[in-house]
C-alpha positions in Angstrom: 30.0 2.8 7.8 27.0 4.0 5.1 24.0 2.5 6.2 22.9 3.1 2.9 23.2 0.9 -0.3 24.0 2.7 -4.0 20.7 4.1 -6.3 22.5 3.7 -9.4 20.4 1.8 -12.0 20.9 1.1 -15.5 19.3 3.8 -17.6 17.1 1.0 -19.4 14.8 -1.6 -17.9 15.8 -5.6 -18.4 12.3 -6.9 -18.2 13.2 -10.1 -19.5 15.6 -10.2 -16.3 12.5 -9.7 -13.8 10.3 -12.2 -15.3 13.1 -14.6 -15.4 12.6 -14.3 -11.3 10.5 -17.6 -10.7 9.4 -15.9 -7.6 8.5 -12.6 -8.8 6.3 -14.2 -11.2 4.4 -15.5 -8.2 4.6 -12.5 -6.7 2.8 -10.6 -9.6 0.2 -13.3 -9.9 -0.2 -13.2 -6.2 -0.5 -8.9 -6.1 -3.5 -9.4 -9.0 -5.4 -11.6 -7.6 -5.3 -10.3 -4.0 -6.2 -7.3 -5.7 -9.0 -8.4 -7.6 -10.7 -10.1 -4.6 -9.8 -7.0 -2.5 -11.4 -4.8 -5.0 -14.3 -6.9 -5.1 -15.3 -7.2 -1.2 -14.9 -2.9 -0.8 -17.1 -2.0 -3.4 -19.3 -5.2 -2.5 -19.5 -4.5 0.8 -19.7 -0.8 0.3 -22.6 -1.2 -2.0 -24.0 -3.6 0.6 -24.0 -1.7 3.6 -25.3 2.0 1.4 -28.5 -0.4 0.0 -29.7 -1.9 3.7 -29.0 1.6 5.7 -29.2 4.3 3.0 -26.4 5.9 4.9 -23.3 7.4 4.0 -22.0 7.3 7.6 -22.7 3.8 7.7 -20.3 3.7 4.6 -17.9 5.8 6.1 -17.3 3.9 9.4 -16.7 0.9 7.2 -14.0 2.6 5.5 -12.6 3.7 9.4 -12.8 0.9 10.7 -10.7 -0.7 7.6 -7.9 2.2 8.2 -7.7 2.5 12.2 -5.7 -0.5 12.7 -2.7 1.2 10.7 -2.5 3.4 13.4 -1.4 0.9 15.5 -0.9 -2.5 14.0 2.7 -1.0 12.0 4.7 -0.5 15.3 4.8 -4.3 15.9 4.2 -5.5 12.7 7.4 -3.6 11.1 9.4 -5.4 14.1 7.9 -9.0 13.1 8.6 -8.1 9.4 12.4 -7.9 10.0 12.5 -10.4 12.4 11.3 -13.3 10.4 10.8 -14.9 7.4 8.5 -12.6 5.4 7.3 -15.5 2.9 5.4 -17.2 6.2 4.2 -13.8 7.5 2.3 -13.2 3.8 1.0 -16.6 3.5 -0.1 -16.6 7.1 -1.6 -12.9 6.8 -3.8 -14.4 3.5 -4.8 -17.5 5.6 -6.3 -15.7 8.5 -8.2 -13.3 6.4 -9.7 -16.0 4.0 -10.8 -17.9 6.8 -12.3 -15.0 8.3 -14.0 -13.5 4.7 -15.0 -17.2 3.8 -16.7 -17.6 7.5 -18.5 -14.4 6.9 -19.6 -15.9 3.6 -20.9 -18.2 4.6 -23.3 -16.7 7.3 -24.4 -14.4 4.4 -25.2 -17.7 2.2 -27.3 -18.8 5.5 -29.4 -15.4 5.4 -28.3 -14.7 8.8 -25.7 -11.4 7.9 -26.1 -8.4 10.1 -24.1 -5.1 10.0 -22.1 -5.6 12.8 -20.3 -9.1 10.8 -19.4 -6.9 8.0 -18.0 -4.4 10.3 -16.2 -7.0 12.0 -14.6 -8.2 8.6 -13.5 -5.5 7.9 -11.7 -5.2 10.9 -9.9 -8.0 10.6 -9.1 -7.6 7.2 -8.1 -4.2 8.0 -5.4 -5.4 10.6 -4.2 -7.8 8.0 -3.9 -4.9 5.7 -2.3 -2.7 7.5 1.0 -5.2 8.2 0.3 -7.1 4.7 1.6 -4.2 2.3 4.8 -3.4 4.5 5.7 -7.0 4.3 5.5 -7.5 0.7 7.1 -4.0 -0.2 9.7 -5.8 1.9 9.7 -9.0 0.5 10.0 -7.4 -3.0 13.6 -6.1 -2.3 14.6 -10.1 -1.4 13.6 -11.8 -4.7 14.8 -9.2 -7.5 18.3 -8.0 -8.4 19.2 -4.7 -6.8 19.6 -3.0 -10.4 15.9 -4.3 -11.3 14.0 -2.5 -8.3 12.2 0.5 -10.8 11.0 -2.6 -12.8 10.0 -4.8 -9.8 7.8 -1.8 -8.3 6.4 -0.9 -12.0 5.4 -4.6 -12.2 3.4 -4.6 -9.0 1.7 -1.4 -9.5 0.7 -3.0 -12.7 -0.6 -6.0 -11.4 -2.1 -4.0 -8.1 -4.1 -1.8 -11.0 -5.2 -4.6 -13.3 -7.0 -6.7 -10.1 -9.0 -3.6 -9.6 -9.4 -3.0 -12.9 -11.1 -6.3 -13.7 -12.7 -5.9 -10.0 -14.7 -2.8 -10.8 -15.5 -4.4 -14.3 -16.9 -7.3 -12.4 -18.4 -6.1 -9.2 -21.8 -4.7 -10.3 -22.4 -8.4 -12.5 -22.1 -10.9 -9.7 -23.6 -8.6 -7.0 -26.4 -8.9 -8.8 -26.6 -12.7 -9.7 -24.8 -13.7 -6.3 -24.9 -11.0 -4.0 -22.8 -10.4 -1.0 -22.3 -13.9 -0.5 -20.8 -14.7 -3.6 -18.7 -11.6 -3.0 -17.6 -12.7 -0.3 -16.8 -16.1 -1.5 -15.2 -15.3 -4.4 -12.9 -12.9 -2.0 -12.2 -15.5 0.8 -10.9 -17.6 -2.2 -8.3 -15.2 -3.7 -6.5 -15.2 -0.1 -5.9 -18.7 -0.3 -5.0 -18.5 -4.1 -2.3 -15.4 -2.8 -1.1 -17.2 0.1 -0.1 -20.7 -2.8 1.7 -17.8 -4.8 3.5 -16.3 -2.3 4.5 -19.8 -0.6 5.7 -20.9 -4.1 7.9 -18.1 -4.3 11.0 -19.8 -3.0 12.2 -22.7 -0.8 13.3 -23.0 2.4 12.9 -20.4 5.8 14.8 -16.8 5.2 15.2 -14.8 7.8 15.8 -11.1 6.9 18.5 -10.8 10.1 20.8 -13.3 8.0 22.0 -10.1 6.6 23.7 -9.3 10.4 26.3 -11.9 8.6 27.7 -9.5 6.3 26.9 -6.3 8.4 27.5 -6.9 11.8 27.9 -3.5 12.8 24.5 -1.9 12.0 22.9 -3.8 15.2 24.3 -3.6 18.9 25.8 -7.0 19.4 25.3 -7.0 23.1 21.7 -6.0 22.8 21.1 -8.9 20.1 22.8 -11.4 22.4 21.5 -10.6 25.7 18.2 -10.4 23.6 18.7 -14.1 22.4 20.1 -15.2 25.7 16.9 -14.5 27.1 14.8 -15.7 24.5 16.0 -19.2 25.0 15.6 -19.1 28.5 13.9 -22.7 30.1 11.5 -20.0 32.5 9.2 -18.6 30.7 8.8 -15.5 32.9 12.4 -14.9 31.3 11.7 -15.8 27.7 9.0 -13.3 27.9 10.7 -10.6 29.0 14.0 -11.3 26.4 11.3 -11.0 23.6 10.0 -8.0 25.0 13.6 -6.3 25.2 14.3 -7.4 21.9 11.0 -6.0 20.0 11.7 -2.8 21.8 15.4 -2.9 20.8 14.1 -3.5 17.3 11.6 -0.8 17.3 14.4 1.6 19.0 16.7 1.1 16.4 14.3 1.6 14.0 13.7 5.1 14.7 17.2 5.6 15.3 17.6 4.5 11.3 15.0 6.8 10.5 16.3 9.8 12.7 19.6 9.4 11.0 18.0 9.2 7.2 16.5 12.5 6.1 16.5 11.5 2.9 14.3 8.1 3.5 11.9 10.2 5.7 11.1 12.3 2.7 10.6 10.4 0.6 8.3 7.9 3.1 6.1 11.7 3.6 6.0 12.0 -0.1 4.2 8.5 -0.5 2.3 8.3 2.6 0.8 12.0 1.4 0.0 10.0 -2.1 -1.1 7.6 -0.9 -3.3 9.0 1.7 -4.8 12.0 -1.4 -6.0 8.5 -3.1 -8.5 7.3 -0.6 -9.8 11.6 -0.1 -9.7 11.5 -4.0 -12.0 8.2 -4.3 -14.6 9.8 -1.5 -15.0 13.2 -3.9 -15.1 11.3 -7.6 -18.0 9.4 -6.0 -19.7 13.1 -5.3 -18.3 14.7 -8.8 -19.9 11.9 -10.6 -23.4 12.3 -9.2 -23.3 15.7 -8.2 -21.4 17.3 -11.3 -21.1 15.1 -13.8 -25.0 13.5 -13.3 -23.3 10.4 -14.8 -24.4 7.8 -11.7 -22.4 4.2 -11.2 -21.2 4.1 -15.1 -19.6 7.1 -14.8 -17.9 6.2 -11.7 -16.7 3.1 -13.4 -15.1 5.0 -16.8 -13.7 7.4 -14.2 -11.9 4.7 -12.2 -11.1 3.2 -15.8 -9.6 5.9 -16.4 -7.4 6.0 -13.7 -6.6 2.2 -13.8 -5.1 2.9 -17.2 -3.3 6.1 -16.1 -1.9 4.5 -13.7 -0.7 1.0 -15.8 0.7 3.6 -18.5 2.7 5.5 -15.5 3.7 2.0 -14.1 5.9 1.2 -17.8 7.1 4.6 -18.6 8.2 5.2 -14.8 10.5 1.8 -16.0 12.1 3.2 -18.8 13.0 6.4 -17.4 16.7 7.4 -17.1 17.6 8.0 -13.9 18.6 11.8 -14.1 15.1 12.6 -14.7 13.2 10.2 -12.6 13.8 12.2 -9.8 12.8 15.6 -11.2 9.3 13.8 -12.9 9.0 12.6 -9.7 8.4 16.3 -8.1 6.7 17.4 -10.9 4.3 14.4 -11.3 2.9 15.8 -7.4 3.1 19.2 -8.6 0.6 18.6 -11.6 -1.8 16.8 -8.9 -1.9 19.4 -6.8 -2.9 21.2 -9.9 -5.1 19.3 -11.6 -7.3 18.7 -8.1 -8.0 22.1 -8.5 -9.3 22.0 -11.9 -11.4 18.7 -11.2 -14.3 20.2 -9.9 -14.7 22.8 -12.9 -15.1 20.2 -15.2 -18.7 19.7 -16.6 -18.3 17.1 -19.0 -17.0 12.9 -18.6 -14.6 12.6 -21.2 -12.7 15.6 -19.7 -12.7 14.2 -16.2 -11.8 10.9 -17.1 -8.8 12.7 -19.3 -7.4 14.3 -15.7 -8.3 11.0 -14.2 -6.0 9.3 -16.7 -3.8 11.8 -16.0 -3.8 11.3 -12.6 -3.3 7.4 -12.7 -0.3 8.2 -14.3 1.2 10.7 -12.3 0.5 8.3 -9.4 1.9 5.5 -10.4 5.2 7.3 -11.6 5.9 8.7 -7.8 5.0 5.7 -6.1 7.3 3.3 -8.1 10.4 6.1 -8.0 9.7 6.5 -4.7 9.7 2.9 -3.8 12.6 1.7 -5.9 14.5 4.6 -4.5 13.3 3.4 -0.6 15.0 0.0 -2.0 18.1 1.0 -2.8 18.6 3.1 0.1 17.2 1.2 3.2 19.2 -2.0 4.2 16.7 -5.6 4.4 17.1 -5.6 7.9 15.3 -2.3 8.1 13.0 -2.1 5.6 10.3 -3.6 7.6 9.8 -1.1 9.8 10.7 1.8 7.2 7.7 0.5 5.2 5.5 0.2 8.8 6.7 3.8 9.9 5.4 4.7 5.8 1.5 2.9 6.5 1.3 4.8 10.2 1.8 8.4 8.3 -0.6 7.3 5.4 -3.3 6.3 8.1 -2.8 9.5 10.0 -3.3 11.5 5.9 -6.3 9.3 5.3 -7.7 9.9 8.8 -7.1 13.5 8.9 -8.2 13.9 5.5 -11.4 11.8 5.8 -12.2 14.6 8.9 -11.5 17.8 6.9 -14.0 16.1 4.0 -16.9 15.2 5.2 -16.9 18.8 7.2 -20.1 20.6 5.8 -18.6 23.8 5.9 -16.3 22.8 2.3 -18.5 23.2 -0.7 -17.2 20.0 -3.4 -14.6 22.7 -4.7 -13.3 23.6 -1.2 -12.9 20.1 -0.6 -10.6 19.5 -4.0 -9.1 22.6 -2.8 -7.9 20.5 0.5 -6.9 18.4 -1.4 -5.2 20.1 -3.3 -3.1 21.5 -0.6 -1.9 18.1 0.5 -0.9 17.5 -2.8 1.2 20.8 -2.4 2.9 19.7 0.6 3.6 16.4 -0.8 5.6 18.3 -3.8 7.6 20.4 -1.4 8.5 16.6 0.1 9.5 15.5 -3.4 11.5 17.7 -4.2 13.5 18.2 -1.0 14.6 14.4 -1.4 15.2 14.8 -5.3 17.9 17.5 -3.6 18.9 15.4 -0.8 19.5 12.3 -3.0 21.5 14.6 -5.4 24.1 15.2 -2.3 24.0 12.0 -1.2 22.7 9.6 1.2 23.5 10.3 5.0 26.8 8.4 6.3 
C-alpha cells in the first residue's frame, strides 16, 4: 500500500474555507503572538547582552546556545509528537517557557540579572523551540482540510512574519522605557496567551495514532502490542523498558519512512537549507548595514521591513498559485537567492538593499509554504512528527555549520555572501530534484 496521500489541490485558494476553521483561527492568533514575544526577547536579549559585554562572541553563544538543543532534542521529540496528543504537547511547551521567561523577569525587575540567567533562558527556550515548531507544523495538518494545506501554511507564515514585524517595530521603544525586564515580561506573557489559543483549538484528547484505525498496516502490529503489553505492566522495571522498546520502535520506523521516501527527503533538505541561509543571512545584514550601508539600527530595521513584507507578499501569491507551476517557482525562487546573495554585498545604497531584501522575503516564503503544503500531503499524521523533527536536526546542523564557516576571518563580507550563496545553490539542486520526483510520483 502507498504510504503516501494525493498532492492534488484546487488550482484556487478557498480562504473563506480556512478561516471558517474555529481552530485555525486560534492557531493564527497563537503563531503571531508567540512570534511577537519571540521576536521581542532575541533582539532584547541580544541588545542586552552586546551593551553589558561589548562582545560579539558573547552574542554569538547566545544564539548557540538557542540552536544546540535541535541537535538533539528532535529525536525524542518527533516520537512524543506522534505519540500523543499534539494540542497538550503545545500548550505544555508555552507553559514551561513562560514560567521560565517570566522567572527570569522577574530577577531582572529585582536588579539581580547576570549573564549566565540569560544564557540559561535561552537554553530552555531553546529546547522548547527546537520540539515546539515540529509539533505545530504537525498539528497544522489535523485542523485544516487536506485541499486547504497551501493556504494553511501561507496563513502561518503570515502570521509568523507579522509578530516579528510588529516586534522589531516595537523592541527598540520599550527597551528603552522598560528594559530587559519588561522584555522579558511582556515575552513570558505571550506564552501563556499562545498556550489559551492553542488549548482553545478543539475539544477533547486526539491522539495522532488513532489514524492506525484506518491504516493498520503502516505499523508492525506485534511491535505495537508487545509495546503496549509492556507499557501497562503493574512492575515498573517492565513498564520502563516497554516504553523504551516502543520509542525506539517509533524512532526505527521513522527512518524506515524516510529511507523509503526520496521525495520527502528532498524536499525536508530543501527547507532545512532555507531555513538554516536565514539565521547566516540575519548575522551578515547586521555587518552590511554598518559596514556597507553606514545606515546603523534604522537601517537594520527597514532592511528586516523589508523582508517581513517580502515575505507576507510571498505568503498570498504562494496561495493562489496553480499547482503546475508551484513546483517550478519553487526551484527557481532558491535559484534567484543563490543569486541575489551574491549581489547583496555590491550594493552601496538602502533602498536597493532593502529591494533584494523584499525580494528575498518573498522568495522565502514561496518555498517554505510549497514545500510544507507539499510535506502535508505526502507524509501520513502518524509520521509527520518525526518527518518535521528529522527537518529541525538538518536545519540545526546548516545553521551550526554555517555559523562556523562565517565568523572565519579568513572570508572578507563578500566571501561570506559567497558561502552563502553556495548553500543557496545546493538547496536549488534539492528543489528541483523533488519538483522531478513529485512529477513521477510518490514512492509506493
Amino acid at each position: 500500500m502507498s504510504s503516501a496521500t494525493t498532492t492534488t489541490v484546487p488550482i484556487r485558494t478557498n480562504w473563506s474555507l480556512i478561516w471558517a476553521q474555529r481552530g485555525f483561527r486560534y492557531f493564527f492568533f497563537a503563531m503571531f503572538i508567540s512570534l511577537f514575544g519571540s521576536g521581542m526577547n532575541f533582539a532584547g536579549v541580544g541588545w542586552y547582552i552586546f551593551a553589558a559585554t561589548h562582545s560579539r562572541m558573547n552574542v554569538s553563544w547566545q544564539v548557540s546556545v538557542a540552536m544546540a538543543p535541535g541537535l538533539l532534542v528532535p529525536f525524542i521529540g518527533g516520537v512524543l509528537i506522534d505519540r500523543f496528543d499534539r494540542r497538550y504537547l503545545g500548550v505544555i511547551l508555552d507553559l514551561v517557557r513562560g514560567v521560565a521567561v517570566l522567572g527570569t523577569a522577574y530577577i531582572a525587575w529585582r536588579g539581580h540579572l547576570e549573564l549566565w540567567h540569560l544564557y540559561a533562558i535561552t537554553l530552555v527556550t531553546g529546547i522548547g523551540s527546537a520540539m515546539y515548531w515540529s509539533n505545530v507544523n504537525s498539528l497544522v495538518q489535523e485542523v485544516i482540510p487536506e485541499s486547504q494545506y497551501t493556504a494553511a501554511n501561507a496563513a502561518v507564515v503570515i502570521g509568523v512574519q507579522t509578530g516579528m514585524l510588529f516586534a522589531g517595530a516595537l523592541v527598540g521603544f520599550i527597551y528603552n522605557r522598560a528594559g530587559i525586564a519588561g522584555i522579558l515580561g511582556i515575552d513570558g506573557l505571550t506564552y501563556f496567551v499562545s498556550a489559551w489559543c492553542i488549548f482553545q483549538m478543539r475539544r477533547g484528547y486526539v491522539s495522532p495514532r488513532e489514524y492506525l484505525t484506518k491504516y493498520p498496516r503502516e505499523f508492525s502490529e506485534a511491535t505495537e502490542t508487545t509495546a503496549v503489553a509492556l507499557e501497562t505492566g503493574e512492575i515498573p522495571e517492565i513498564a520502563e523498558a516497554g516504553l523504551s522498546l516502543s520509542v525506539y520502535s517509533d524512532l526505527k520506523d521513522g527512518f524506515a519512512y524516510l529511507k523509503k521516501q526520496p521525495v520527502v527527503r528532498s524536499l525536508g533538505i530543501t527547507h532545512a537549507i532555507l531555513m538554516g541561509g536565514i539565521v547566516s543571512a540575519n548575522v551578515l545584514i547586521i555587518a552590511l548595514a554598518g559596514d556597507i550601508l553606514h545606515s546603523g539600527p534604522p537601517g537594520l530595521g527597514y532592511l528586516e521591513a523589508g523582508w517581513g513584507f517580502g515575505a507576507i507578499l510571498g505568503a498570498l501569491i504562494a496561495s493562489q498559485l496553480p499547482q503546475r507551476l508551484r513546483l517550478t517557482l519553487y526551484g527557481l525562487a532558491m535559484a534567484v537567492l543563490a543569486l541575489g546573495h551574491v549581489a547583496m554585498p555590491l550594493i552601496a545604497f538602502l533602498v536597493a538593499a532593502v529591494i533584494f531584501q523584499i525580494l528575498f522575503g518573498f522568495c522565502r516564503a514561496l518555498s517554505g509554504v510549497v514545500a510544507q503544503a507539499a510535506l502535508m500531503g505526502i507524509v501520513p499524521r502518524h509520521f509527520m512528527g518525526r518527518t518535521q523533527s528529522a527537518i529541525a536536526i538538518v536545519t540545526t546542523i546548516v545553521q551550526i555549520l554555517m555559523s562556523f564557516a562565517l565568523g572565519w576571518k579568513a572570508f572578507t563580507l563578500f566571501g561570506s555572501f559567497c558561502v552563502l550563496s553556495l548553500l543557496y545553490v545546493c538547496g536549488t539542486i534539492s528543489a528541483f530534484r523533488a519538483r522531478h520526483l513529485l512529477r513521477i510520483g510518490p514512492a509506493s
